[in-house]
C-alpha positions as CSV (number, residue, x, y, z in Angstrom):
1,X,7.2,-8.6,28.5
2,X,6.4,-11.3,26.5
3,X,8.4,-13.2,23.3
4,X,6.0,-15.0,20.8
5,X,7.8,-16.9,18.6
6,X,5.7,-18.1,15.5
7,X,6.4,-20.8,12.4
8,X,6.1,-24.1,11.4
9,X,5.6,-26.6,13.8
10,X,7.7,-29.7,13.2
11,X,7.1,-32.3,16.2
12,X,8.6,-30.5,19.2
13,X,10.4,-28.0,17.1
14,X,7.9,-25.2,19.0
15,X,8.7,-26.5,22.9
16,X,12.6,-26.6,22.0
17,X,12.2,-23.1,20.7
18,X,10.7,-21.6,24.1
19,X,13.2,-23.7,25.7
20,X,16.3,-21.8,24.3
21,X,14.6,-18.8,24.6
22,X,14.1,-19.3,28.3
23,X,17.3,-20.8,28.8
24,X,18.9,-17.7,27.1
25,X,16.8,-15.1,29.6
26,X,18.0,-16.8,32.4
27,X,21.8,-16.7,31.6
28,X,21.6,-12.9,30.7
29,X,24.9,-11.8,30.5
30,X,26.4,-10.4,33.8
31,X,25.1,-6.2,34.2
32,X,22.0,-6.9,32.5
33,X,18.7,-5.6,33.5
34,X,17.8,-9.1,34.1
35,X,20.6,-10.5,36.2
36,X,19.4,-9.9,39.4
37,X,15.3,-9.3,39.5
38,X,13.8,-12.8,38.1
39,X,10.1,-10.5,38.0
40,X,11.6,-9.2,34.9
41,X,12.2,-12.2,33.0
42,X,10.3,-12.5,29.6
43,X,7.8,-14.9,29.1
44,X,8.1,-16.9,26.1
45,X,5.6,-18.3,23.5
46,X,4.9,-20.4,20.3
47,X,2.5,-19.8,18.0
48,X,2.0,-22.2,15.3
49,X,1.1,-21.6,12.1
50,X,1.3,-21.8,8.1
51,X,2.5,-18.7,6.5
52,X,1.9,-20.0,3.1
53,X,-1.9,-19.5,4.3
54,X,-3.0,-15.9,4.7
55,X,-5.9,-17.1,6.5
56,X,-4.0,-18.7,8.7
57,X,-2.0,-15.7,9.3
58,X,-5.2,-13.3,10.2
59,X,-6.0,-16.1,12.8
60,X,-2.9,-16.0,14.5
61,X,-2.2,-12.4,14.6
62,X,-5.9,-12.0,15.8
63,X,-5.6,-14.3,18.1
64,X,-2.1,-12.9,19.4
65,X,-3.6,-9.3,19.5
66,X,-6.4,-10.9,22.1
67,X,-3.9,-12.3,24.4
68,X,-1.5,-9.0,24.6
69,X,-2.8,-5.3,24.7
70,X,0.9,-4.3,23.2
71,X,3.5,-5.6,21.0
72,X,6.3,-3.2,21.5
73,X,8.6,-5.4,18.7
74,X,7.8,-7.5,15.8
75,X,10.6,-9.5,14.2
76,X,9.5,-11.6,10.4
77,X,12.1,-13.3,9.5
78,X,9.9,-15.7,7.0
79,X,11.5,-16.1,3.8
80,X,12.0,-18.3,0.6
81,X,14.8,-18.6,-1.7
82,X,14.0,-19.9,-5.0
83,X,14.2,-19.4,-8.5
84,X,11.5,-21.4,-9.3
85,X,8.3,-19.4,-11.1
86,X,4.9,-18.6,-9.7
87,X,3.8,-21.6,-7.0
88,X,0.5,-20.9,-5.7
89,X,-0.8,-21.8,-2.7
90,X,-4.3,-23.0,-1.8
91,X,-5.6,-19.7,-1.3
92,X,-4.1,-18.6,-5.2
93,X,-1.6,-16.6,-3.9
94,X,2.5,-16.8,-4.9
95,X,4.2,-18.8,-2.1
96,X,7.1,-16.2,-2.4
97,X,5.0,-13.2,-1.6
C-alpha cells in the first residue's frame, strides 16, 4: 500500500516527511505484520499543494486518483484557528472553510 502525505511544501519539509514515515515502517514494533516480510512495507509520498486554492486541490486529488486505483484511507487533518473575520482567498472563497 501506499501513504501520500499532502500540504505545504516549505524547502525540504516534503523529503523529511517521507523520511520519517519510512523510517517509522521500518522500525514497526516487534509482532507486527511488517516485522518480518520487507514486500509489505508501505510506500510513501508527498504531494504538494495549497489548500487555500480549491483548484489546486482538484489537481492534486485528480492527479492522486491517476496514480492509485484505490485509496483504502484518507486522513485531513488541515485546519485553521482563528478569530479573525472572512479572509478570502484568490479564488473568493473563506480561507477557513
Amino acid at each position: 500500500y501506499t501513504v501520500i502525505a499532502v500540504g505545504r511544501n516549505k524547502p525540504g519539509r516534503g523529503d523529511e516527511i517521507v523520511s520519517t514515515l519510512e523510517s517509522k515502517s521500518k522500525t514497526a514494533p516487534s509482532g507486527s505484520e511488517h516485522e518480518s516480510n520487507t514486500a509489505t512495507l508501505p510506500k510513501h509520498e508527498f504531494r504538494s499543494l495549497d489548500a487555500f486554492s480549491l483548484k489546486d486541490v482538484k489537481i492534486v486529488a485528480e492527479e492522486i486518483a491517476k496514480d492509485h486505483e484505490v485509496i483504502d484511507a484518507l486522513i485531513m487533518t488541515q485546519g485553521m484557528a482563528t478569530t479573525q473575520g472572512f479572509t478570502p482567498t484568490e479564488e473568493g472563497n473563506d480561507e477557513k472553510t
